[in-house]
C-alpha positions in Angstrom: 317.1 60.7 55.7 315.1 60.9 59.0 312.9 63.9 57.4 311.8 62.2 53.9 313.0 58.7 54.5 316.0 57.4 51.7 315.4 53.6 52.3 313.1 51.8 49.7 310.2 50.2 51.4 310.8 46.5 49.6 314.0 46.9 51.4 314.7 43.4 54.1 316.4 44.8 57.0 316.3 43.9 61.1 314.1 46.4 63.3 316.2 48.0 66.1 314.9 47.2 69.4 315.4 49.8 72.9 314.6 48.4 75.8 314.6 52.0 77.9 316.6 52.5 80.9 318.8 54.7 83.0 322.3 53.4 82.3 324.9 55.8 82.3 327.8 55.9 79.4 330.0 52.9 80.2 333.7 54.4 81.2 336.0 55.5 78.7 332.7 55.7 76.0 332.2 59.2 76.8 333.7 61.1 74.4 332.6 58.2 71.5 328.7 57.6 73.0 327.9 61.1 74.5 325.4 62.6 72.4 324.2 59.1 70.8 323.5 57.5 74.4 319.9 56.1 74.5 321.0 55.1 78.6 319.6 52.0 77.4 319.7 48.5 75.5 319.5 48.0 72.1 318.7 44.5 69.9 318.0 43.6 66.2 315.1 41.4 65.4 315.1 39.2 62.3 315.2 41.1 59.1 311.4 42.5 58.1 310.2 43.6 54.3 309.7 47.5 55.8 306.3 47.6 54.0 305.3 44.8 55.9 306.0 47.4 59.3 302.3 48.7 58.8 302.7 50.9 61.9 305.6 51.8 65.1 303.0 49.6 67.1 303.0 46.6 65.0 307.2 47.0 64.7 307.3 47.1 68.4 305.3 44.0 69.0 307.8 42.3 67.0 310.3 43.6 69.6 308.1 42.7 72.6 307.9 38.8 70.7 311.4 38.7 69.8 312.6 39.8 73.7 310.0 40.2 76.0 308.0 42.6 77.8 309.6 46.7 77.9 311.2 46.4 74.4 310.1 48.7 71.8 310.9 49.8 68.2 313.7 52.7 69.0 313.4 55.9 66.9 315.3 59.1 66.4 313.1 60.7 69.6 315.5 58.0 71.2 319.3 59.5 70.3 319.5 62.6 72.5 321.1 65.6 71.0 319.9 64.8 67.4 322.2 62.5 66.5 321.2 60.0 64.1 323.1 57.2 65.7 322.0 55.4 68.4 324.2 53.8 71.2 322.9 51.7 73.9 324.2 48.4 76.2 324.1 45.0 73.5 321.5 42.7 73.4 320.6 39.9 71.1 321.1 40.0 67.0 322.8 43.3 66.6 325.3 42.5 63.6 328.9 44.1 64.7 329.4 45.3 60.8 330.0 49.1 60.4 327.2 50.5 58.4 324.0 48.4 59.1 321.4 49.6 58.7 318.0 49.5 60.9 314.7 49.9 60.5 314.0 52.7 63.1 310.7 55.1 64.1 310.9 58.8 62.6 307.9 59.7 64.4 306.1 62.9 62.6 307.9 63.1 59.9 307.2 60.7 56.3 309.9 59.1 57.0 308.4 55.2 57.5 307.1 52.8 55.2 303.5 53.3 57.4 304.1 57.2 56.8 300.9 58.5 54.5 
């Protein structure tokens, strides 16, 4: 739930990482990436305790260590059209198994572990 939040904050998952960009919807994605398109790309880090993610900056450091400068935790600001999946080119340690799960920014909502 990106309002309230619906994953436990002892919970071991990998942070998902955008590295922003223009990139337009590969061909023949359209119809299957339209609205979920972040234009650009999208890695996992190694999996994090989320109440150890004490704030979006200290979860995006872990993306700038883990791939370099530009990368950031990716968030729900991130998936255009409100869609709550993301879609982006591959990068390193995204797991290709339908339904896994990310920790992700819901900025302004309680949403986070680091949410008050």
């Amino acid at each position: 739930n990106a309002v309230q939040g619906d994953t436990p904050c002892r919970t071991v998952l990998p942070v998902l990482c955008l590295r922003p960009a223009s990139q337009p919807v590969p061909a023949g994605q359209e119809s299957m990436l339209g609205t979920a398109w972040t234009g650009g790309e999208l890695a996992a880090t190694e999996e994090v305790m989320g109440a150890l993610l004490e704030s979006e900056a200290a979860a995006s450091a872990r993306c700038a260590q883990a791939f370099g400068p530009g990368w950031r935790m990716a968030g729900t600001r991130d998936a255009p059209g409100g869609s709550r999946q993301l879609a982006g080119l591959r990068g390193g340690g995204l797991l290709p198994r339908p339904g896994q799960r990310y920790w992700v920014a819901a900025p302004g909502s309680g949403a986070n572990c680091w949410a008050p």
